[in-house]
N, C-alpha and C positions, 0 to 999 in steps of 0.2 A: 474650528468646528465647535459648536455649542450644542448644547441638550432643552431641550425645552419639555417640560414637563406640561400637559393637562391632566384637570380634572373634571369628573361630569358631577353634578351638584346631585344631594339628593333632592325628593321633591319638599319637605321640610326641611332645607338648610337654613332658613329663618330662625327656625326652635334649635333647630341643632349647635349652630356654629357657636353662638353665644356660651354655652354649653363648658367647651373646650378649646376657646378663642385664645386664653392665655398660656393653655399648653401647646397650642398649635405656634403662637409666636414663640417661645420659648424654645421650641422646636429649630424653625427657620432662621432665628438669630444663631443657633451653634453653626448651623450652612454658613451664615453670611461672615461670621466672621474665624471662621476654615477658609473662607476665600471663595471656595466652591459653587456657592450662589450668589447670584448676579443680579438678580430681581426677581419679584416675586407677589402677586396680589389676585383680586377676583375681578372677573370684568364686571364692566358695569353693572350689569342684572346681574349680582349674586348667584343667580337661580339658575344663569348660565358656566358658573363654573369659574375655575381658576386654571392660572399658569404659574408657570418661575422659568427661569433659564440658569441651568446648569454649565461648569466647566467640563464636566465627564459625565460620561453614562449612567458610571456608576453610584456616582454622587446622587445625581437625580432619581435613579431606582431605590437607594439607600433612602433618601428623605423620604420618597412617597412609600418603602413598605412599614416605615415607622411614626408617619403623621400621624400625630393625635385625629385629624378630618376623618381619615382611612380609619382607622382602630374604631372608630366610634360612630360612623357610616354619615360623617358630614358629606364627605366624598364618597359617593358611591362606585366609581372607574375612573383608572389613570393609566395614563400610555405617555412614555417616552420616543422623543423622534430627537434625529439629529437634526441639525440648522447652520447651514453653510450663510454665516451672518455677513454681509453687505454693507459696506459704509456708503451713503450717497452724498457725496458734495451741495451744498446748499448753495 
């Protein structure tokens, strides 16, 4: 099982993110190299939000209630969901 974190963007994540981009990385690298996070980035349209996929729940709630995004409304909502993740043979 995996955790998969979203987020919903604000409507100004353009001015925002830039803002606190370097705390937000600085953030996500202590995840990634805890082990804990898996990947992590915004979908296309910025404007639509971001993911990461987590090893635990708590991991994934731990990062999103302490992102620089969240603290400083780049992120305006985030939910975690588990993910029963799937290998498909090519």
């Amino acid at each position: 099982m995996k955790y998969v974190l979203t987020y919903r963007a604000s409507p100004d994540v353009a001015q925002k993110a830039p803002l606190h981009a370097a705390a937000h990385r600085a953030h996500w690298q202590e995840y990634l190299a805890a082990g804990t996070l898996l990947m992590v980035g915004p979908f296309e349209d910025p404007r639509e939000g971001a993911m990461g996929v987590f090893t635990t729940r708590e991991a994934a709630e731990d990062f999103a209630a302490r992102d620089p995004f969240v603290l400083h409304g780049v992120a305006e909502e985030w939910h975690v969901r588990g993910w029963h993740e799937a290998l498909v043979p090519s």
